[in-house]
VEXFI-970578 format. One record per residue (C-alpha): x, y, z; residue in three letters. Coordinates in steps of 0.1 Angstrom, whole numbers, plus 5000, padded with zeros to 4 digits. Layout:
XYZala/...
END
This chain:
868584567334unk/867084237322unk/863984417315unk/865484717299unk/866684477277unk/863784217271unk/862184557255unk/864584607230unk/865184197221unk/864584247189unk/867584447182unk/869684147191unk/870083997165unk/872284067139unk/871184227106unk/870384027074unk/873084077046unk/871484257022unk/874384216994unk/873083986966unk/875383696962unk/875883576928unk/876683226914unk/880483226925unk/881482876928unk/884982726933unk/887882696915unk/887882306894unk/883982306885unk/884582436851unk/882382206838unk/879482496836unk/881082516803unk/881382246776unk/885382186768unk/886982326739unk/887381956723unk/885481716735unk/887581436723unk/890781606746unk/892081476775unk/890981526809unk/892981846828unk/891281846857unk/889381616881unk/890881316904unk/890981056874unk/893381276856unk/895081376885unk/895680976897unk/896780906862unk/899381206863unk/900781066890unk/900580686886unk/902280726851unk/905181016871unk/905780686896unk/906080426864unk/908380616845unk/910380756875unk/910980346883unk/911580256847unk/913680486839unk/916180366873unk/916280026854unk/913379826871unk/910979556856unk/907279586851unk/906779316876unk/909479536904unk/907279836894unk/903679666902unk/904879566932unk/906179866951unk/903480086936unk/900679806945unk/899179846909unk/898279546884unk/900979466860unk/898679536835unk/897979876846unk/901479926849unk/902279836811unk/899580056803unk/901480366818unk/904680236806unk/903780226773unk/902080566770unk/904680876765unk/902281106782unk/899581076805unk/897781266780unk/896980926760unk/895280756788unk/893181046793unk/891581016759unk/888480786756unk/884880656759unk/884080896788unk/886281206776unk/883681456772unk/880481296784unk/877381476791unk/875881436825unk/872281456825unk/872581696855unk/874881966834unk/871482176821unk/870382226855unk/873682286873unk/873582656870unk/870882646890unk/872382436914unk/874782666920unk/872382906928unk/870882726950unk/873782636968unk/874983016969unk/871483126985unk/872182877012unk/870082527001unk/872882237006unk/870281977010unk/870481716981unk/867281586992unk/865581956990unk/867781996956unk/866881696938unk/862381756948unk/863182126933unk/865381956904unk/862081736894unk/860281976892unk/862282196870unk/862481916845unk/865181686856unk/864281306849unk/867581156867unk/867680966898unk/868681126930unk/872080956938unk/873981186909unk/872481446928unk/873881336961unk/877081296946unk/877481636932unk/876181806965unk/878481666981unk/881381756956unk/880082146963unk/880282057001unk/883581957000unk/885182236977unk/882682496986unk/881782427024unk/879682707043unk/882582807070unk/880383107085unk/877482897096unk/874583187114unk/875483207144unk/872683197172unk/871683537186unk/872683607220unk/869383587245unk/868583847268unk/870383667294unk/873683647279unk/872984037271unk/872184137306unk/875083927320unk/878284117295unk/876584427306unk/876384407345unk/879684207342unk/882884347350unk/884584477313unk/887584267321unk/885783967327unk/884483917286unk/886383777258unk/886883887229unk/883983787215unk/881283887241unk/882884247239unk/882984257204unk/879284117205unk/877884407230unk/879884657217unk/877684577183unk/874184527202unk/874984857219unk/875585087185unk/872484917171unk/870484987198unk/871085367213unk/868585297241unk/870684997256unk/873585217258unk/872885517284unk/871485207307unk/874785007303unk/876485307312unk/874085357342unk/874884967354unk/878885037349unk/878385357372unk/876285197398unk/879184947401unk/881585167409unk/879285347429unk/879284987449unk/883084887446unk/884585227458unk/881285257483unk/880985597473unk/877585647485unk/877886037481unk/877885997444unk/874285837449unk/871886097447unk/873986227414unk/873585897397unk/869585837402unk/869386197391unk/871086147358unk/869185787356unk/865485977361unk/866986227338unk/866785957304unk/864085767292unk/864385427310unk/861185307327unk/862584977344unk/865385177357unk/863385447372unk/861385147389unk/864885077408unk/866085427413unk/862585487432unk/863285137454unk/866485307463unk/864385597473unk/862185427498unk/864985287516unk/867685507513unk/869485537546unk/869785217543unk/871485177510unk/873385447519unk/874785247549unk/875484967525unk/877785197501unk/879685307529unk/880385007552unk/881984707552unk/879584517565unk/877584267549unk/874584027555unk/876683737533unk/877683537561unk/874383547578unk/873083457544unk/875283127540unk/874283017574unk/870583017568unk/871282847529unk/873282547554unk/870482537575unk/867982507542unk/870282237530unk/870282027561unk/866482077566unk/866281927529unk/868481637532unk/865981537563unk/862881587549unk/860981327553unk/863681087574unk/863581247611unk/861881547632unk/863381817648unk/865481667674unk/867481567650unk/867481887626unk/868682037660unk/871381847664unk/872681877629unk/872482277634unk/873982297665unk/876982047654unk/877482277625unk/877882557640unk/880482387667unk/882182297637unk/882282667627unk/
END
């Protein structure tokens, strides 16, 4: 099976999206577009939001009959800052000034920024060599600071996820259904519609299973006729193996006997001969056995 599917690794992987994405950034970077008024307050960003709220606080205190000097202290703002707020009826006032309304040097090449970000490039590094290029005589660390304002409000949740190899595909297939999540099923039951060939062969595997779990060897010659019967070369290799020993397979679809135990004795004996190498002959490997087997 791991060869049936090593020919068709390509199909693995999951298909490009196609759809063009367009500049669609967050909600709060309306700066794209110059305000109204550019002498009006702030509305948005954390300055006018910690204002807001620092003048709310001020007036919610003075207004229960507290000092300045009460109000600075439970807030843990200067008493200056705090007759600042007191003395302004809305927050509105303190938003007004020097910086209302600045140009940033960045704002003629955020558009393509965004673009940038959108097609996947959330380097700053990367963004600020392309930004020189296009023009852009500012130093790197307003780039870093706006990258990482996109990052935050605009983080890439569905990272690419790595393909699954040919071993994890070969493993959901010759795995008992039951035994996969939710995910590994969802992820075969995809490879498999994308690639038709990997299906009839997973359905062979599935068969072959129950072939061995109900030891119905009389179903055997049925199956490797319907497995010669489609176009799978590295299963044929396997149905002809069957061929050439088929009493033999037949005898171990319909006993319960098994070569396991002999199997585990000569992997003990392995072990013991390895943990010796090298330390003592074969008087003592002898020993070892023989004790191992009393044990038994």
């Amino acid at each position: 099976m791991e060869k049936t599917v090593i020919q068709h690794r390509a199909l693995l992987r999951n298909p490009p999206d196609r759809t063009p994405a367009g500049p669609v950034m967050p909600a709060g970077f309306t700066e794209l577009a110059p305000s109204a008024s550019p002498t009006g307050p702030r509305r948005t960003g954390r300055l006018s939001d910690r204002v807001r709220r620092q003048h709310a606080a001020v007036h919610g205190l003075l207004a229960q009959g507290k000092g300045l000097r009460t109000v600075a202290r439970e807030l843990g703002l200067a008493r200056n800052t705090v007759r600042r707020l007191a003395h302004a009826d809305s927050p509105d006032e303190l938003l007004v000034g020097q910086w209302t309304g600045r140009i940033s040097i960045l704002d003629p090449h955020k558009l393509y920024l965004h673009q940038r970000w959108n097609d996947g490039c959330t380097n700053a590094a990367r963004l600020f060599a392309e930004l020189r290029e296009r023009g852009y005589t500012g130093g790197s660390t307003i780039v870093r600071q706006y990258a990482r304002r996109l990052r935050e409000a605009f983080p890439h949740d569905n990272a690419p996820r790595k393909p699954p190899s040919v071993r994890d595909v070969t493993s959901w297939i010759t795995r008992h259904p039951d035994s996969l999540d939710a995910d590994q099923a969802q992820q075969l039951k995809d490879i498999l519609a994308r690639c038709p060939e990997l299906d009839p062969a997973a359905e062979h595997v599935r068969a072959f299973a129950d072939l061995m779990n109900n030891r119905s060897s009389h179903h055997l010659p049925r199956w490797i006729a319907r497995v010669e019967a489609d176009d799978l070369p590295t299963l044929h290799t396997f149905t002809t193996s069957l061929a050439q020993d088929l009493d033999a397979v037949v005898a171990g679809l319909s006993t319960s006997y098994s070569s396991g135990a002999v199997e585990g004795h000569n992997n003990k004996t392995k072990m013991l001969k390895r943990q010796m190498f090298g330390r003592a002959g074969l008087d003592l490997l002898r020993k070892r056995v023989l004790h191992a087997a009393q044990g038994r």
